[in-house]
C-alpha positions in Angstrom: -9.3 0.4 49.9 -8.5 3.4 47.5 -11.3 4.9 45.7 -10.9 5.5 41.6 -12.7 7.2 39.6 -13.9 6.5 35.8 -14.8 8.1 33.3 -17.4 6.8 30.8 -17.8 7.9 27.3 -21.1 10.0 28.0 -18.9 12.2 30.7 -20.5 10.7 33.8 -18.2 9.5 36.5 -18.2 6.7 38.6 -16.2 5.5 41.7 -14.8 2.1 42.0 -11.7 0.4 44.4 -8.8 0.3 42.9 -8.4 -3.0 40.9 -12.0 -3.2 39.8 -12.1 -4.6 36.3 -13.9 -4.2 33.4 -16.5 -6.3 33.6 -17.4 -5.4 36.8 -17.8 -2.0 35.5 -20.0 -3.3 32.8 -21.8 -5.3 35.2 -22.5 -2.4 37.7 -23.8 -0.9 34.2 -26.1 -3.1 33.5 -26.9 -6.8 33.3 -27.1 -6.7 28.9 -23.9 -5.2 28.9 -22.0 -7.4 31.0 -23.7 -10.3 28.5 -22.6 -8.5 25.6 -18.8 -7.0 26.8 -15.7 -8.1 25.5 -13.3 -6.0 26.3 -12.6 -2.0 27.4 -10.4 1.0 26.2 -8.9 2.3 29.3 -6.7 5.8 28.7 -6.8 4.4 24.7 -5.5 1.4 25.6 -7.2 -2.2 24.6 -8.1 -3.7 27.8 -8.6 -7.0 28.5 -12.2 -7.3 30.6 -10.2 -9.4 33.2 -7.6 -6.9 34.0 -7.3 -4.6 37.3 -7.6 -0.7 37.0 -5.8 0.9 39.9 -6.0 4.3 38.9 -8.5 7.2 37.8 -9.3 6.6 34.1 -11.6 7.6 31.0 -13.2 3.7 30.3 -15.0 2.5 27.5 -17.0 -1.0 26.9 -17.1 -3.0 24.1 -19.1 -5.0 22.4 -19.4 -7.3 19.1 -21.0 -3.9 17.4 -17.5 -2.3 18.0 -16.2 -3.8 14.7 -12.0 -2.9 15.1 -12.2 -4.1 18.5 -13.8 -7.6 18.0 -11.7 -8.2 15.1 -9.0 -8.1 17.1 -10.0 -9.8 19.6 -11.7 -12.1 17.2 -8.3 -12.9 15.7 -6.1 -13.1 18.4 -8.1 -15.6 19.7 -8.1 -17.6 17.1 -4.4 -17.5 16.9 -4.5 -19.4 20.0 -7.4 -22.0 19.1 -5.3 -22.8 16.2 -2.4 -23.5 17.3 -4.3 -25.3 20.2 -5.9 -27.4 17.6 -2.6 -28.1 16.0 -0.8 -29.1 19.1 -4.2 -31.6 19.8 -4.0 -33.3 16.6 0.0 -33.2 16.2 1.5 -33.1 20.3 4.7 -33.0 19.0 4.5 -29.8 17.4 6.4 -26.6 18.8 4.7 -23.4 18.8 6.1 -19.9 18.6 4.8 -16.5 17.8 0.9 -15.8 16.3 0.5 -12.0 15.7 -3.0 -10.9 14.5 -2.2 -9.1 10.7 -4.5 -7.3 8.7 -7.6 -9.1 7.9 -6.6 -12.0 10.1 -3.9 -13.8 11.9 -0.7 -16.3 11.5 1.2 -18.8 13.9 4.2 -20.5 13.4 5.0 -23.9 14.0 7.9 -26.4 14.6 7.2 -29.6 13.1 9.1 -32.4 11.7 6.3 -33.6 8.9 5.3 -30.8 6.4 1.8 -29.2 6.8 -0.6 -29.8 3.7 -3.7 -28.4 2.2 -5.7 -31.2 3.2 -4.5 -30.7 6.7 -6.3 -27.3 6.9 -9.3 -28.8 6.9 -8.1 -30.8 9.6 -7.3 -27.8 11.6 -10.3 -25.9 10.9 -12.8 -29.0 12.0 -10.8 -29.0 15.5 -10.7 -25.3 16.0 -14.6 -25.5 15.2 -14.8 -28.3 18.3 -13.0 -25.6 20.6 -14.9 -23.1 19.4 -18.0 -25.2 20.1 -16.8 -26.1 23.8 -17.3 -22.5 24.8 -14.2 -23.3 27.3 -13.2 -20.5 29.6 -10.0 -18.2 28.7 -8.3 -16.8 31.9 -5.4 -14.9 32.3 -2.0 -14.7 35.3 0.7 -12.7 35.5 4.1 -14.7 36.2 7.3 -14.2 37.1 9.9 -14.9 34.7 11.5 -17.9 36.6 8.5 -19.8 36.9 7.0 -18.8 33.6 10.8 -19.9 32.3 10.6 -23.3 34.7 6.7 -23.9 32.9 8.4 -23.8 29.5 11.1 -26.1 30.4 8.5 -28.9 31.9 6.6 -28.3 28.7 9.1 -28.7 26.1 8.5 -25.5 24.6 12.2 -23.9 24.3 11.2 -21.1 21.7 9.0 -19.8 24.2 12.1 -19.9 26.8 14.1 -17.3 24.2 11.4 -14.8 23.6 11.1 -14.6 27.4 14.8 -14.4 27.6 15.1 -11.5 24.7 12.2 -9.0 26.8 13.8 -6.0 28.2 13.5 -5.6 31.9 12.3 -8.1 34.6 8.8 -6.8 34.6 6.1 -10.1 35.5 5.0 -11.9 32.3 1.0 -12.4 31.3 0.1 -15.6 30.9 -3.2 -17.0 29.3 -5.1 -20.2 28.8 -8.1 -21.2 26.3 -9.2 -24.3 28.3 -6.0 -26.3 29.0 -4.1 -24.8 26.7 -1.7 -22.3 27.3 0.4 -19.5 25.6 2.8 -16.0 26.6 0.9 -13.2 25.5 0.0 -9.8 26.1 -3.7 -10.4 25.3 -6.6 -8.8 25.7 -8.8 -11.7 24.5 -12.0 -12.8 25.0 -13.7 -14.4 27.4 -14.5 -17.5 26.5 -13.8 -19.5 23.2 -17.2 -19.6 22.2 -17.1 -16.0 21.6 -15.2 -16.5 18.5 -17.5 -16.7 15.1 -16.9 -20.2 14.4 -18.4 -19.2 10.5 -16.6 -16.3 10.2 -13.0 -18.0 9.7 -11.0 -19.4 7.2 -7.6 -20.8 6.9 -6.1 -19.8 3.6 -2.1 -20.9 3.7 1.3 -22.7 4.2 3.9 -21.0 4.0 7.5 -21.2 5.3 9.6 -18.6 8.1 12.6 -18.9 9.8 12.5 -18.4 13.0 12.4 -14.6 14.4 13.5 -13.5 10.8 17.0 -15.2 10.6 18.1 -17.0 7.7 20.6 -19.2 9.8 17.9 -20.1 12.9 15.0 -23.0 11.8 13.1 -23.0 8.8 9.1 -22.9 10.7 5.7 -23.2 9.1 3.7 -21.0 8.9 -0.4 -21.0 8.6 -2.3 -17.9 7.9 -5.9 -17.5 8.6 -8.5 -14.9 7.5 -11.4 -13.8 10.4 -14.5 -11.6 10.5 -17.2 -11.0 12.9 -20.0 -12.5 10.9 -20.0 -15.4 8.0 -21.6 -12.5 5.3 -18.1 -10.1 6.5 -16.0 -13.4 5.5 -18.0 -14.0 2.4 -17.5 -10.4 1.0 -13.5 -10.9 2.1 -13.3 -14.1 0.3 -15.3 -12.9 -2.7 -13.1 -9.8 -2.9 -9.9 -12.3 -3.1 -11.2 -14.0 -5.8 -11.5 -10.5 -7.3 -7.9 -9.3 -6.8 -6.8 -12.7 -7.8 -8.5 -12.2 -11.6 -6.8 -8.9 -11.1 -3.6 -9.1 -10.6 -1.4 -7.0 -12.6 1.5 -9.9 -12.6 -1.0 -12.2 -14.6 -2.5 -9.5 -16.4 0.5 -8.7 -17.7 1.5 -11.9 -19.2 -2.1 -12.1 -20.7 -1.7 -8.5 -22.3 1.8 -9.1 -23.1 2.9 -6.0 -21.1 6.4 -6.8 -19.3 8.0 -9.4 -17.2 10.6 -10.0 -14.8 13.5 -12.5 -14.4 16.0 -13.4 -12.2 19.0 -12.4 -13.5 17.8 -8.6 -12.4 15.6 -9.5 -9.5 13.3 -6.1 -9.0 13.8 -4.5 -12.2 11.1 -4.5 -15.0 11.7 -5.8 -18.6 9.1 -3.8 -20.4 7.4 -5.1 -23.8 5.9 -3.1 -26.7 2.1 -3.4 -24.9 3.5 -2.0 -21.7 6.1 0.6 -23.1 3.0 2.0 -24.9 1.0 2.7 -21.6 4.2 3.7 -20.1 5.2 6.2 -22.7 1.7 7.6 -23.1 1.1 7.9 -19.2 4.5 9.6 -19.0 3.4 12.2 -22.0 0.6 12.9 -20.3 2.0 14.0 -17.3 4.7 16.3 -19.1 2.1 17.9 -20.8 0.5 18.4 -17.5 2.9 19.7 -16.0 4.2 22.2 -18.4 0.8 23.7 -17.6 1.1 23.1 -14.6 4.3 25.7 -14.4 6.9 23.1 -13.9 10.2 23.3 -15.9 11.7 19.7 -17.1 15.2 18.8 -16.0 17.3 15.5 -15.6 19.7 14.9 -13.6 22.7 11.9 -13.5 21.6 8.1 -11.7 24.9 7.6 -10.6 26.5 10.6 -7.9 29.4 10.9 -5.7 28.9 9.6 -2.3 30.1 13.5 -1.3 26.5 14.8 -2.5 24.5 11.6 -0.4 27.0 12.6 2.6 26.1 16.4 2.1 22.4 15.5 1.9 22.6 13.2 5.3 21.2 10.4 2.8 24.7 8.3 3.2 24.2 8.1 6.7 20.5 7.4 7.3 19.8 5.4 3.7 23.3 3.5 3.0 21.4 0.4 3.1 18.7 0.9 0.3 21.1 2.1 -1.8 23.7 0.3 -4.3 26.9 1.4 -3.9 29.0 1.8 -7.3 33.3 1.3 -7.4 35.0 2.9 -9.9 38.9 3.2 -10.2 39.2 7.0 -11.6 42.6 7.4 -13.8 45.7 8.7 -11.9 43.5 8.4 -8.5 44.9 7.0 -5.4 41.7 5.4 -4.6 38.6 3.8 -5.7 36.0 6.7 -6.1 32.3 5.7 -4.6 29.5 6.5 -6.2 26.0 5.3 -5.8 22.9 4.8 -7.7 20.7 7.5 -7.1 17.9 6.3 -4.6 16.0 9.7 -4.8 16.2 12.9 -7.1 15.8 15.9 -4.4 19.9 16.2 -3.9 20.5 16.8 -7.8 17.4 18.8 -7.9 19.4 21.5 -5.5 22.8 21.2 -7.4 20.5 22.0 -10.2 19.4 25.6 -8.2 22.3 26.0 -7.2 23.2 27.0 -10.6 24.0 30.8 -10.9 22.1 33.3 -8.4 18.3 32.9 -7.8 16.3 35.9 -6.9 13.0 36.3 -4.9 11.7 37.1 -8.3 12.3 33.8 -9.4 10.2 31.6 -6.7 8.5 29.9 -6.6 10.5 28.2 -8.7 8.9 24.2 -9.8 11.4 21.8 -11.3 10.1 18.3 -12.4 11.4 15.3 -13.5 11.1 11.8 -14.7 13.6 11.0 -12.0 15.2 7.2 -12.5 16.1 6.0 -9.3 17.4 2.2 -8.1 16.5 1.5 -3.9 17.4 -2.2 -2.8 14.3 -3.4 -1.5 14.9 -7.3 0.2 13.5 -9.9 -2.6 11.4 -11.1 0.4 9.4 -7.2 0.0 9.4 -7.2 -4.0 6.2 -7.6 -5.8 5.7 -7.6 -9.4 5.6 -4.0 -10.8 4.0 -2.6 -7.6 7.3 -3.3 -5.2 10.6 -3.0 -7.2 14.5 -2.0 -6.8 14.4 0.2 -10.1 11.9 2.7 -11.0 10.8 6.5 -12.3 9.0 8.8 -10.1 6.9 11.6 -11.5 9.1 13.5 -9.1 8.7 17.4 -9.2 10.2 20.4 -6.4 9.6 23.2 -5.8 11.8 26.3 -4.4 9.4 29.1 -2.4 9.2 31.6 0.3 7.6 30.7 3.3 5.1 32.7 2.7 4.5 30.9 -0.5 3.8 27.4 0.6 0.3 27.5 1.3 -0.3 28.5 -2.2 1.9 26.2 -3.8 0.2 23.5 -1.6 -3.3 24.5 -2.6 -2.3 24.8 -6.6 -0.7 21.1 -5.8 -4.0 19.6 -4.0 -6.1 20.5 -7.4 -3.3 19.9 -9.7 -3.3 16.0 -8.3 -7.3 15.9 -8.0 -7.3 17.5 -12.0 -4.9 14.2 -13.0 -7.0 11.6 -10.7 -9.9 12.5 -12.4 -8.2 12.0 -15.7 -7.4 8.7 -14.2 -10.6 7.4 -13.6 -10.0 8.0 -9.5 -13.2 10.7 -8.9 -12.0 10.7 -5.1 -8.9 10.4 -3.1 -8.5 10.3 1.1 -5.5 13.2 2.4 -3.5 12.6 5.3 -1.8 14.6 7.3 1.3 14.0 9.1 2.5 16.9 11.5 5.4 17.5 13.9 7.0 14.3 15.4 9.0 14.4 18.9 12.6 14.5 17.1 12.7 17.1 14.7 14.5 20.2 13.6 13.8 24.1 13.3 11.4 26.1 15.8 8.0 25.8 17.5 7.0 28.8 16.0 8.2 27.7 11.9 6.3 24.5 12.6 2.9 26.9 13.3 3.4 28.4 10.5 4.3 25.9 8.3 1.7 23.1 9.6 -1.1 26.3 9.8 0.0 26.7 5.5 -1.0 23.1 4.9 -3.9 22.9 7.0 -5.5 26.6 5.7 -4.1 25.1 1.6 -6.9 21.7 2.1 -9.4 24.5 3.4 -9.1 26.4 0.1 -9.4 23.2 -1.7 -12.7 22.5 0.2 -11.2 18.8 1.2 -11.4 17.0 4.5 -8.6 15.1 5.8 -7.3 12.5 8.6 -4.8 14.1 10.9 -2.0 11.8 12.2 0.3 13.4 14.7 3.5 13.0 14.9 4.0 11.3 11.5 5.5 14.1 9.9 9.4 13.8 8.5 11.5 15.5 11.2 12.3 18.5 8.9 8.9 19.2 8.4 4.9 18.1 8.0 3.5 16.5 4.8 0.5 15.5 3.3 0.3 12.0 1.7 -2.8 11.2 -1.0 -4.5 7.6 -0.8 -6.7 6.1 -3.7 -9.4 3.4 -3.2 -9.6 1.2 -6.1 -12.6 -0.9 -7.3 -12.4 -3.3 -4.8 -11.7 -1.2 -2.0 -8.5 -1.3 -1.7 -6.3 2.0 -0.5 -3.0 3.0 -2.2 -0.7 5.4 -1.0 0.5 7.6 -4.3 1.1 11.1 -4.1 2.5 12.9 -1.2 3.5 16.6 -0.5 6.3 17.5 2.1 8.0 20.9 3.2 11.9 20.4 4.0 13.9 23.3 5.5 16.5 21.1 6.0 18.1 19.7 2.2 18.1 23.6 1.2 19.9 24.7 4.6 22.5 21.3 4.4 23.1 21.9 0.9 23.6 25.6 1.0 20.6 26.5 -1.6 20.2 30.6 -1.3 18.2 33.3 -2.9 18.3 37.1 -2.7 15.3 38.4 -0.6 14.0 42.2 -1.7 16.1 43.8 1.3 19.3 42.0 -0.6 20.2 39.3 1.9 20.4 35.6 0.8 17.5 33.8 2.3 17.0 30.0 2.4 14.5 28.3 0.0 11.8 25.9 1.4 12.1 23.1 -0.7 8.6 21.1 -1.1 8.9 17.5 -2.6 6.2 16.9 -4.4 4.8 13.5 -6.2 1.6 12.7 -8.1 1.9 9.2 -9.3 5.0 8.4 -7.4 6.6 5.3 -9.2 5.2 5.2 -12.5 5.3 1.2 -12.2 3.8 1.0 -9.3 0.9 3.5 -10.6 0.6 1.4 -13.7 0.3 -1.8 -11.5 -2.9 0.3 -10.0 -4.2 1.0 -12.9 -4.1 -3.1 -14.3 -5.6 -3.9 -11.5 -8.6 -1.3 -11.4 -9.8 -1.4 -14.2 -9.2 -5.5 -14.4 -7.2 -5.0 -17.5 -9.3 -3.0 -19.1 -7.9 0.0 -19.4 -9.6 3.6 -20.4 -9.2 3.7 -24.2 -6.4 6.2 -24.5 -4.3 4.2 -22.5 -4.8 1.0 -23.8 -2.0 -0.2 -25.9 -3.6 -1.9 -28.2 -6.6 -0.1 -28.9 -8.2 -1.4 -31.9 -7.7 -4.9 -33.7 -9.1 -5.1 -37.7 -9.6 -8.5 -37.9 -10.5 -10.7 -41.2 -13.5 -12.4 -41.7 -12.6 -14.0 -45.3 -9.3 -13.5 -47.1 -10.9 -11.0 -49.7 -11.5 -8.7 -47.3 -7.7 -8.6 -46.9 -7.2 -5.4 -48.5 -10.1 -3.5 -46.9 -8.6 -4.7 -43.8 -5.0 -2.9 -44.3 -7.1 0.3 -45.5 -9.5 0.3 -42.3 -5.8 0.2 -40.4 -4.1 2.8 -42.4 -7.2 4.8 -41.7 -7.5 4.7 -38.3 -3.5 4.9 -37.6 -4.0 8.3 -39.7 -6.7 9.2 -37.1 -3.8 8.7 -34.0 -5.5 5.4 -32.9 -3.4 2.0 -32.4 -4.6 -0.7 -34.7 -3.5 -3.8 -36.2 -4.8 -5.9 -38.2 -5.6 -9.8 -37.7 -5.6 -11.5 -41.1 -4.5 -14.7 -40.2 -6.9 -17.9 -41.2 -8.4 -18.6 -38.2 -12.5 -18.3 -37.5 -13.6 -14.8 -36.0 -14.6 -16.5 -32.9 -11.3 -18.1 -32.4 -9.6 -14.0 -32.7 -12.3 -12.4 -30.4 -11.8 -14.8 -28.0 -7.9 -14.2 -28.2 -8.4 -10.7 -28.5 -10.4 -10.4 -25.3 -8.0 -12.2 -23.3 -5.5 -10.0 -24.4 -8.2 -6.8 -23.6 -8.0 -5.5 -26.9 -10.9 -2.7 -26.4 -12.1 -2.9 -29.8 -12.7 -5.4 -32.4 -14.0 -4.8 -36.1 -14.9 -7.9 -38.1 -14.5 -7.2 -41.8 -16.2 -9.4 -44.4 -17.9 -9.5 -47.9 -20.7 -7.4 -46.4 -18.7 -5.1 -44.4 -16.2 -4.9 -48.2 -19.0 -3.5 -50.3 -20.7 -1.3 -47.8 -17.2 0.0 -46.5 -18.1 -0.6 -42.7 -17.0 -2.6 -39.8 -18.9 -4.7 -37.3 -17.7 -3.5 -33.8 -17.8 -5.4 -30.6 -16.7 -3.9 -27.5 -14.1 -5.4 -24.7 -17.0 -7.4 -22.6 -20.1 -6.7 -24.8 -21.4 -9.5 -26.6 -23.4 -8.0 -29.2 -22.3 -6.2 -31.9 -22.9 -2.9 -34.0 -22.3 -2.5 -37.8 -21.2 1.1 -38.6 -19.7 2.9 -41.4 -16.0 3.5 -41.2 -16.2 7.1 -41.2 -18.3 6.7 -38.5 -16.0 4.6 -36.6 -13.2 6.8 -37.1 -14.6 9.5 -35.9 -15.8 8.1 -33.0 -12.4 6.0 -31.8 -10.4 9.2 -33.0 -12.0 11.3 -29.8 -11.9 8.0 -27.5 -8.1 8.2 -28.1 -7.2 11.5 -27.5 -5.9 11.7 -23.9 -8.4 13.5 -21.9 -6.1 17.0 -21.4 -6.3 17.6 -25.4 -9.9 17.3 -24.9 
C-alpha cells in the first residue's frame, strides 16, 4: 500500500498508508490524545476524525481546548440531536437544512401543528437524553441513487431535492447519531456524548420558507445557542440580556429619538431628541473636517441612469437601487433617473469641473452625501439597517505617490474622532488583491506596499485578509468593539483607479501631460444612522454629555420656585447647554424617575432652599445621591461638559 506522509504542526513528519485517518494518527501519537481528539485540520481544511487521507499533507489534532473548532463541531452536532429529538417526540415531522450560525445553530422543520415555547423545553429535555446516551456518530459515503432510494423509503422528499439541486454526480456523505440519520458534509464528533449537554440553549421560533422562496412552504424554524462550557453559555446569555436593555429601537422610543412606520419601510422619521444628536454629531464632523483639509460639496440624490451606466454602477448595482420615471417635456421617451445609491460618481463630475493641476492634489472633497439603497425588509433593522441614509462620505483626488500619505493622515484622522467618540481602540483590516481584478501586478505592489507602509507610520497592527480587496484596488476597513463586545464595521479606506479612468477624471502632471487621479473613498462613520444606533447602544442610552439631547432638566420642587426655575433655564441656555424646565405638579420623585427613563443626564431640583440660596440640587443619570451647588457653579461646570470635545 502507498506510503504518505504528514506533517504535524511542530515540523516533524510522519509516514502512514494512504487512507489512514485522523484518529489513527492521534492514536499513534499518543494514547491522551486519541481520548481527547475531535477532529483534524488537514491542508486547512476541517476534518472529520473518521475520514481517509490519501495523500501527503500538513495535519493538525484537535481538541476541546481548540475553542473555534469545538464550537463547530459542538453546534453542528447539535443541529442533528435536535432535530433527532424533534423527529422522536413528533415522527411526523419533516426535516430539512440545519446550518451552524454564529454563536449557534438552526434547523428547519415541516410540521403540520405549530411549535411553541413550552415545546422547547420539550426539545431540550430529549436532546439532554441523547446527549446522555453517549450513542456513536458514524459517517458513509453514498451514491446518489441509493442515498435518493433511502429518502424515498423514509418519507423525507426535501432531502430528495437538495440531493437533486448538487452540481455534479460526486458520492454523497452520509451520517448517523445513533439511529438517526441526516445528508451532510460533517465533520462531527464522535459520539453524542461529546456535546456539552450544559452548554446549550434553545432560544426561538421563527418561520422560513423553504430554500428562501416565498412561493415554496412556509417551515419552522428553531434556533439554538451552544458553547463549550455552561460559564461560556452563561456569559452569552448574560450578554443578551445586555443588548436587549440596549437596544437602540427601544431606546429610542424611551428617549423619544425617532421611529419608523410602514408607509416608508427603511427610512427614519426623526424627532426633536434624535435630530439634536444628529445635527450636533454632523457639526462635529464638519468642523473636523474642515481641519482636516476637506472642502464641503453636495451633490443631486436623483442622476441620470447615463452617469450609473458610465460609472459600471447600472450594471453591477441595478438592484439596490430605486429607479425614478420621469416624462421630460417634448421628449420622446420616459427619461430614467435613479436615487443615488452612492456619492463617488457626482463626486468626479464635481472634479471634472474646469482643469485640475498636479498643484492641486491631493485634492479632499466631503460630503454629507444622502443616498437611498433597497435593502430586502427581511435585512432592515431599526436605524442600524435602512434603505435611506447620509454617509460622512469624503474623496480624495492624489498622485500615486501620494496615497500613502493621505492614508496615514486618514488612519489618525479616524483614531482622533473615535477617541472623541468614546471608542479608545479600533481593529484595521486589510483586504488586498482578489483573483478578478483590474490594472497591473506591479500598480497593485505599489499601491498595496502604500497602505501597508501608511498603518506602519501610524504604529497600528492589523489583520490581513487576502483577496478581499475590491477588484479595482485594496482597502482598509475599521472595526469598533462596543461595551459588550460586540464588533462593528464603520469606517473603511479604498484606492480605485478605475471610477477616475471610466469617468475620464484628468490632471496636468509637471511634464504637461494629463495623468489619471487615484480616487480614495474614504468613510469615518459611514451611515450616520447606523453610527448613532452604535452609539445608543454603547453607552446604554446614556450618551456623553455633549451629545445628549436633552442635557439638563430644571425641575420644580414647589410652585414658588417657579420663577427661579425659568432663570436657572435662561441661564444655562445662555451658557450653550440644552435645558428645560419641568414645572408641572407632580412630586420630584415621580420627574426623576421619568427623567431617567428618558436619560436625561442631569437633573436640578429647585425649592424654597435652593430659592433663597440661588442653587440647585444635582443628581446625575444613575447616581442616587445628590449634590447641592451654587448656580454659578453649576454653570460653569455643565458649560465645559457641553462643549464638543474639538472646541476643547
Amino acid at each position: 500500500m502507498a506510503q504518505i506522509s504528514l506533517i504535524l504542526p511542530d515540523g516533524n513528519a510522519r509516514h502512514y498508508d494512504a487512507g489512514v485517518t485522523p484518529a489513527a494518527v492521534a492514536a499513534d501519537i499518543s494514547t491522551s490524545l486519541a481520548k481527547k481528539a475531535i477532529s483534524a485540520t488537514v491542508n486547512g481544511a476541517h476534518w472529520d476524525l473518521a475520514w481517509p487521507i490519501e495523500a501527503d499533507a500538513q495535519i493538525a489534532i484537535h481538541t476541546m481546548k481548540d475553542e473555534d473548532q469545538a464550537n463547530e463541531l459542538i453546534r453542528h452536532d447539535l443541529a442533528h440531536i435536535m432535530a433527532r429529538a424533534v423527529q422522536e417526540i413528533w415522527p411526523d415531522t419533516k426535516v430539512t437544512i440545519g446550518p451552524v450560525i454564529k454563536d449557534g445553530w438552526y434547523y428547519d422543520f415541516d410540521r403540520a401543528e405549530p411549535f411553541t415555547p413550552e415545546d422547547l423545553g420539550l426539545i431540550e429535555k430529549k436532546m439532554k437524553e441523547i446527549i446522555a446516551a453517549r450513542d456513536p456518530v458514524r459517517t458513509e459515503v453514498w451514491d446518489r441513487p441509493r442515498a435518493i432510494a433511502h429518502y424515498e423509503a423514509t418519507g423525507e422528499p426535501y432531502k430528495i431535492e437538495l440531493i437533486e439541486a448538487i452540481p455534479g454526480d460526486e458520492p454523497l456523505r452520509m451520517y448517523w447519531h445513533g439511529e438517526w440519520q441526516d445528508l451532510c458534509r460533517g465533520p462531527h464528533l464522535q459520539h453524542t456524548g461529546q456535546v456539552p449537554a450544559d452548554g446549550f440553549k434553545l432560544m426561538s421560533i421563527a418561520g422560513a420558507y423553504w430554500r428562501g422562496d416565498s412561493d415554496r412552504a412556509m417551515l419552522q424554524r428553531i434556533y439554538g445557542v451552544a458553547f463549550s462550557s455552561r460559564e461560556k453559555l452563561r456569559a452569552h446569555l448574560t450578554m443578551l440580556e445586555e443588548a436587549a436593555k440596549r437596544d437602540h429601537r427601544r431606546l429610542g422610543r424611551e428617549m423619544d429619538l425617532f421611529h419608523m412606520q410602514e408607509e416608508a419601510p427603511g427610512q427614519v422619521f426623526w424627532h426633536p431628541n434624535g435630530w439634536t444628536i444628529y445635527t450636533t454629531l454632523q457639526d462635529y464632523m464638519r468642523r473636523r473636517q474642515r481641519d482636516g483639509g476637506y472642502r464641503e460639496i453636495n451633490t443631486p440624490q436623483v442622476v441620470d441612469r447615463k452617469l450609473w451606466e458610465a460609472s459600471g454602477h447600472w450594471d453591477k448595482y441595478q438592484d439596490h437601487m430605486f429607479v425614478v420615471e420621469v416624462e421630460e417635456e417634448h421628449a420622446k421617451e420616459k427619461a430614467i433617473n435613479a436615487l443615488k445609491p452612492m456619492n463617488c460618481p457626482c463626486h468626479v463630475q464635481v472634479f471634472n469641473q474646469g482643469m485640475k493641476s498636479y498643484r492641486d492634489l491631493p485634492l479632499r472633497l466631503a460630503e454629507f452625501g444622502s443616498c437611498s439603497r433597497y435593502e430586502p425588509s427581511g435585512a432592515l433593522h431599526g436605524i442600524m439597517r435602512v434603505r435611506g441614509f447620509t454617509q460622512d462620505d469624503a474623496h480624495i483626488f492624489c498622485t500615486e505617490d501620494q496615497i500613502e500619505g493621505e492614508c496615514a493622515r486618514f488612519i489618525n484622522f479616524l483614531a482622533d474622532v473615535y477617541k472623541d467618540l468614546g471608542f479608545e481602540t479600533f481593529e484595521i483590516k486589510f483586504a488586498t488583491r482578489p483573483e478578478k481584478r483590474v490594472g497591473s501586478d506591479e500598480s497593485w505592489d505599489h499601491v498595496e506596499g502604500a497602505l501597508e507602509a501608511a498603518i506602519a507610520a501610524t504604529g497600528r497592527d492589523f489583520t490581513l485578509e487576502p483577496g478581499d480587496g475590491a477588484f479595482y484596488g485594496p482597502k482598509l476597513d475599521f472595526y469598533l468593539t462596543d461595551a459588550i463586545g460586540r464588533v462593528w464595521q464603520c469606517g473603511t479606506f479604498q484606492v480605485d483607479p478605475n471610477l477616475p479612468e471610466r469617468l475620464g477624471a484628468t490632471y496636468v502632471a509637471p511634464d504637461g501631460s494629463k495623468q489619471r487621479p487615484y480616487m480614495l473613498h474614504r468613510a469615518t462613520l459611514g451611515s450616520f444612522e447606523r453610527f448613532i444606533g452604535i452609539l445608543i447602544e454603547e453607552h446604554a442610552g446614556k450618551l456623553p454629555f455633549w451629545l445628549a439631547p436633552r442635557q439638563v432638566v430644571v425641575a420644580s420642587i414647589v410652585s414658588d420656585a417657579d420663577d427661579y426655575v425659568r432663570e436657572v433655564v435662561a441661564t444655562l441656555r445662555k451658557a450653550g447647554v440644552r435645558a428645560e424646565a419641568d414645572m408641572r405638579n407632580e412630586k420630584i420623585n415621580y420627574k426623576v424617575r421619568e427623567h431617567s427613563v428618558g436619560k436625561v443626564p442631569v437633573i436640578l431640583a429647585v425649592g424654597a432652599r435652593e430659592v433663597s440660596e440661588r442653587s440647585v440640587t444635582l443628581r446625575r443619570l444613575g447616581e442616587k445621591q445628590t449634590t447641592v451647588v451654587s448656580l454659578a457653579d453649576v454653570t460653569n461646570d455643565l458649560r465645559r461638559a457641553a462643549t464638543p470635545p474639538d472646541l476643547l
